[in-house]
N, C-alpha and C positions, 0 to 999 in steps of 0.2 A: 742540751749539752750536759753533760758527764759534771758530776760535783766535783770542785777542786780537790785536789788533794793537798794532806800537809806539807810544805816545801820547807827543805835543811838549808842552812842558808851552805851548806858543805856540799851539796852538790852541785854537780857540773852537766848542766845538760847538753843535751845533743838533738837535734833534727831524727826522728826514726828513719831504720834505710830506706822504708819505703813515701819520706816526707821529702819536697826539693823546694827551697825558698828561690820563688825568680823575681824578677821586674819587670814587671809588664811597661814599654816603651810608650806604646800607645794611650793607654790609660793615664801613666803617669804614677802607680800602684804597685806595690809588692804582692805578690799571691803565694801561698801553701800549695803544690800540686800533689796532690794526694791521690792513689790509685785511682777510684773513681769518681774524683772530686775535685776543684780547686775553691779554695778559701780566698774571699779579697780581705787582704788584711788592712786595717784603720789606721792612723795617727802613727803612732811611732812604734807600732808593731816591729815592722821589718828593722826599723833599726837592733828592737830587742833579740830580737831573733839570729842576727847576724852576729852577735855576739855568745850565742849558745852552740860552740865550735868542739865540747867536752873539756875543753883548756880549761874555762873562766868557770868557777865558779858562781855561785849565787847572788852571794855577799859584793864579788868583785866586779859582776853585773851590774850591781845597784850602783857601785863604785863611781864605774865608769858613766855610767848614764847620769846619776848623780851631779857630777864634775863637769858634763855636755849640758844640762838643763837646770842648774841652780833655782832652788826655789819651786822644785815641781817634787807633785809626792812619789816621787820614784819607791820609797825603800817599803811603801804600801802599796801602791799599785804593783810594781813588776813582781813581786813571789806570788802575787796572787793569779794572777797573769800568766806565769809558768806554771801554775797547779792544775790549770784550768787545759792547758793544752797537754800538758802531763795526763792529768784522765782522761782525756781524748786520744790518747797513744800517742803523740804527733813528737813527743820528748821523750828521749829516755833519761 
């Protein structure tokens, strides 16, 4: 994997056009379908993701996940977490 890169808490990411976040029924799992690839995402990935619409900011990412999970290191884990998919193209 691609080094993260530094994340603003001012941007607003987005899915790249060629990234489609689904739910796989069967499994019970979210997945990345990526041209030729599909990613199974972990833990509360897809939730994070679902919220990366270009609307919400970084900061209001944290916000909201924050206020859903009190007590969990959201405001370290998620920028780090979008940086990471960020050098992987998968955010703009």
């Amino acid at each position: 994997m691609t080094a993260p890169q530094e994340v603003d808490s001012a941007w607003s990411p987005a899915l790249s056009r060629s990234v489609v976040l689904r739910h796989d029924r069967v499994r019970d799992t979210d997945l990345l379908v990526l041209p030729e690839r599909v990613v199974v995402l972990r833990g509360s990935a897809g939730s994070v993701l679902r919220l990366c619409d270009g609307a919400n900011d970084v900061g209001a990412i944290v916000d909201t996940l924050a206020a859903q999970h009190p007590g969990a290191p959201v405001a370290d884990e998620v920028p780090v977490f979008l940086g990471r998919l960020r050098a992987e193209g998968w955010l703009t």
